[in-house]
N, C-alpha and C positions, 0 to 999 in steps of 0.2 A: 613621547606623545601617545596618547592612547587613540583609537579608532574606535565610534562604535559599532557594535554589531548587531545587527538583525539577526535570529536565528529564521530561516524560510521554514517553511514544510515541501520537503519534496513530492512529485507528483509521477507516478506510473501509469500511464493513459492506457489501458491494453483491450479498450473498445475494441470490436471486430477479428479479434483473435481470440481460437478456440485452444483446452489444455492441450498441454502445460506451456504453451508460453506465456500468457499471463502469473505462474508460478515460477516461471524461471526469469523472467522480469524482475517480480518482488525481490523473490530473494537476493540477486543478484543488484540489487536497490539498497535491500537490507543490509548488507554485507560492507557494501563500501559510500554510506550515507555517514553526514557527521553527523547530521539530524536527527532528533529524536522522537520527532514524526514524520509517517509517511498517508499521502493519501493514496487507493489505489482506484481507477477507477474500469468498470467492467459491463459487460452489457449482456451477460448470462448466468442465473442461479449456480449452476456448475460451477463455473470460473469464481464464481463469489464465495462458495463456499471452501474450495481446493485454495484459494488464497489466503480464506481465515485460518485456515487448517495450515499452512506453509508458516506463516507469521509466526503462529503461537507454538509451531514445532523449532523455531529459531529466536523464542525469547524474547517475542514482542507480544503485545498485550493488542486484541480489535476492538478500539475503543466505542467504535460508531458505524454501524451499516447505514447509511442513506439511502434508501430507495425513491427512485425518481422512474419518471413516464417510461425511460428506455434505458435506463443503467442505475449501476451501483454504484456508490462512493464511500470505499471502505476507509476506513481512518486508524489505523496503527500508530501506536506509543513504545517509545520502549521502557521498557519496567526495570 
């Protein structure tokens, strides 16, 4: 019998935290995710851009910045 499956998208919430632990979050996401999207989400330019930059230095692609009132909603694929 087969089961279906849903693939989810995972989610890094690392609001309120300043670098690197929003980059050691991700990756650390990235690394042991079966998914092959992740969202990240952040509440400071810094941490948003040190995240795109972690992503794409591990082989994932930042498909989507969302910018909202008081965070970012980064959206990673992998390629």
């Amino acid at each position: 019998m087969t089961v279906g499956y849903m693939e989810m998208k995972d989610t890094v919430d690392a609001r309120g935290l300043s670098c690197p632990q929003p980059v050691l979050l991700t990756i650390s996401k990235l690394k042991k995710t079966n998914s092959k999207e992740i969202e990240v989400i952040v509440d400071n330019d810094v941490s948003k851009e040190n995240v795109c930059r972690a992503a794409t230095s591990q082989g994932w692609m930042v498909d989507n910045v969302l910018e909202e009132t008081d965070q970012y909603k980064i959206h990673i694929r992998k390629v």
